[in-house]
C-alpha positions as CSV (number, residue, x, y, z in Angstrom):
1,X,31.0,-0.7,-23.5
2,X,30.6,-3.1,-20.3
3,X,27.6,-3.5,-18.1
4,X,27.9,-4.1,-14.7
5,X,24.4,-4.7,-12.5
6,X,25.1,-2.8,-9.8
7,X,23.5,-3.3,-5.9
8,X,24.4,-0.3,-4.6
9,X,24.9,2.9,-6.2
10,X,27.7,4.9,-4.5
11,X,27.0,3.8,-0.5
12,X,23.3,4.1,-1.1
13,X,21.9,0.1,-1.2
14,X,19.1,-0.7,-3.7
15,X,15.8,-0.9,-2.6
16,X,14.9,-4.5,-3.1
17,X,11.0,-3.5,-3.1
18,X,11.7,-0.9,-6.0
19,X,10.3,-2.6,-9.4
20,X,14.0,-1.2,-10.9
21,X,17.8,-2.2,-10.6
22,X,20.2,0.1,-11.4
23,X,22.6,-0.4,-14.4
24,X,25.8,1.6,-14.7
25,X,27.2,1.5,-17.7
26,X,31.2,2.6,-18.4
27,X,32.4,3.6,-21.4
28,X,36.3,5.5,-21.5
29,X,36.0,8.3,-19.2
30,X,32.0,8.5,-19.4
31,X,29.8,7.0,-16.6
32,X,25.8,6.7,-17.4
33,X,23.6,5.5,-14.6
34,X,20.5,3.8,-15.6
35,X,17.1,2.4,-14.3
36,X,16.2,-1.3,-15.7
37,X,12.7,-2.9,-14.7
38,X,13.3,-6.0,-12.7
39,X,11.9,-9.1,-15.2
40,X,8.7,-10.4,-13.1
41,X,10.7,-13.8,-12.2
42,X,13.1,-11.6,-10.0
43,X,10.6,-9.6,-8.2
44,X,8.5,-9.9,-5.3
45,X,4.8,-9.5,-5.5
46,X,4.9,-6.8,-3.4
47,X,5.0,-3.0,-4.9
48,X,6.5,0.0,-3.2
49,X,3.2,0.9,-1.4
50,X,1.8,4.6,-1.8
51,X,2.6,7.0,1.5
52,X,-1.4,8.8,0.7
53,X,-4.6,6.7,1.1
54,X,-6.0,5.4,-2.3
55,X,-9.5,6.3,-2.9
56,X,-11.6,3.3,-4.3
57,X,-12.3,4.2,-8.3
58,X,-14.3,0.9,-9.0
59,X,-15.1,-2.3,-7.4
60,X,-12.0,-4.1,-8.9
61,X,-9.9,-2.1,-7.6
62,X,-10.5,-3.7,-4.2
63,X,-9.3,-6.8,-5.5
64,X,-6.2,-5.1,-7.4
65,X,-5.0,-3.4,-4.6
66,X,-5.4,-6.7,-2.2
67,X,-3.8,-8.5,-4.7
68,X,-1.2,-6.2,-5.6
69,X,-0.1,-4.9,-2.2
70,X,1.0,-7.7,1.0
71,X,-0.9,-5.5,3.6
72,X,-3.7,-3.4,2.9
73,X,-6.2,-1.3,5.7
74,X,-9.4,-0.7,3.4
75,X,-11.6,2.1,5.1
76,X,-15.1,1.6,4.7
77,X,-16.4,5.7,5.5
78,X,-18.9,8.2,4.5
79,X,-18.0,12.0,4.2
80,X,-21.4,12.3,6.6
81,X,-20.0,10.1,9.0
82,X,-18.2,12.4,12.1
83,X,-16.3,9.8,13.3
84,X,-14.8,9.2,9.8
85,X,-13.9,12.5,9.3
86,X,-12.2,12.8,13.1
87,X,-10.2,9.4,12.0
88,X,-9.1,10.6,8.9
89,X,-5.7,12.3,9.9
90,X,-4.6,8.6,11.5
91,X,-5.4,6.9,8.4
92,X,-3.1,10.0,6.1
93,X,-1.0,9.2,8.9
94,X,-0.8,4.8,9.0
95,X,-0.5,5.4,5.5
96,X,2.4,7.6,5.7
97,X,4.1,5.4,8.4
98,X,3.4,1.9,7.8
99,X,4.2,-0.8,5.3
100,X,0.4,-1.3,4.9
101,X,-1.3,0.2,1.6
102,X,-4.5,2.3,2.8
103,X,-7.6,1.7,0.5
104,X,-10.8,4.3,1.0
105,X,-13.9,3.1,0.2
106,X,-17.0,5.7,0.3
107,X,-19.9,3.2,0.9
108,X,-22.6,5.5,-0.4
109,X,-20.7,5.3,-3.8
110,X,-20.2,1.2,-3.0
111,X,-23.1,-0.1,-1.3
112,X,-22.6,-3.4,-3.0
113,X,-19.0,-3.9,-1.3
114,X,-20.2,-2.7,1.3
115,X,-22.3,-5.1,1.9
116,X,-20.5,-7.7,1.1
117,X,-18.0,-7.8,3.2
118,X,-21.0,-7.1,6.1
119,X,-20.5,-3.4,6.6
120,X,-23.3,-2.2,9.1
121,X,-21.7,0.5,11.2
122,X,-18.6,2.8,9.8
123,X,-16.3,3.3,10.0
124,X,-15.3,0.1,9.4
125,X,-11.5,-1.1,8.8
126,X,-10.6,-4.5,6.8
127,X,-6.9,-5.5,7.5
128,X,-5.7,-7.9,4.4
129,X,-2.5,-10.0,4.5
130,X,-1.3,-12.0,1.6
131,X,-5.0,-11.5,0.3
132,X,-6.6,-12.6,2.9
133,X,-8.8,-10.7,5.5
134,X,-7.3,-11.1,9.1
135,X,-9.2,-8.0,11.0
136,X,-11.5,-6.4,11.4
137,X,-12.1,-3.0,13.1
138,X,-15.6,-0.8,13.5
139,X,-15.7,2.4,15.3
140,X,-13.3,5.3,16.0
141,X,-9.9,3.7,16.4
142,X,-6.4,5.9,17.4
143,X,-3.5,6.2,15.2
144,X,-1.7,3.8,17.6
145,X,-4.3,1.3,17.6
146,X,-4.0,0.9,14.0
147,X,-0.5,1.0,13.5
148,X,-0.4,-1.6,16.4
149,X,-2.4,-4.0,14.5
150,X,-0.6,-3.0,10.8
151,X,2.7,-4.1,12.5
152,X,1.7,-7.8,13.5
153,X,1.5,-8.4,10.2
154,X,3.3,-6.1,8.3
């Protein structure tokens, strides 16, 4: 039986942010397609990122998703807040459409992240690159306006 690592399968490209390659594997007459993880020295840091908003379970996983994802949005809200609930079909939507991983954060639930990243009105929006906080957004804001900003560094 030979192995061959494969970059495409049929005309369809691998997706080089996919944590997989795709193995096809001949043997006489029979063809198996396979799945392989991609060893950690081959990959990127960055994971496919979710297409739904990913509601805040504990305080780490603030830190996991900033560190696991190369854009995130982090939504500081309140399910009392109006203005949260008006802007939550753009933020299903950024997260549908953008490169940017969208992280929910209920601040009655997490007061203590809250404040510290200096959370006084909501909703409040956190932009992270590489890590790193590079916006930051409070008040109502369109679909377009955060798509506009997810793109300069996306």
């Amino acid at each position: 039986m030979k192995a061959v690592s494969a970059g495409t399968v049929g005309s369809l490209p691998a997706d080089p942010r996919l944590p997989f390659r795709f193995v096809i594997l001949s043997f006489m007459s029979k063809t198996v397609i396979r799945a392989r993880p991609v060893p950690e020295s081959m990959s990127s840091n960055a994971r496919a990122v979710p297409t739904e908003p990913i509601h805040l379970g504990t305080d780490s996983d603030l830190e996991e998703a900033v560190s696991t994802y190369d854009v995130v949005l982090v939504d500081f809200y309140a399910d009392w807040c109006g203005p949260c609930q008006m802007m939550e079909p753009a933020i299903e939507s950024v997260a549908a459409d953008t490169d940017a991983a969208v992280l929910k954060v209920d601040v009655d639930q997490f007061q203590g992240l809250a404040s510290q990243y200096g959370v006084q009105g909501i909703p409040a929006l956190f932009l992270f690159s590489d890590g790193e906080v590079v916006e930051q957004l409070v008040g109502m804001k369109s679909e377009d306006q955060l798509s506009d900003v997810i793109e300069r560094y996306a």
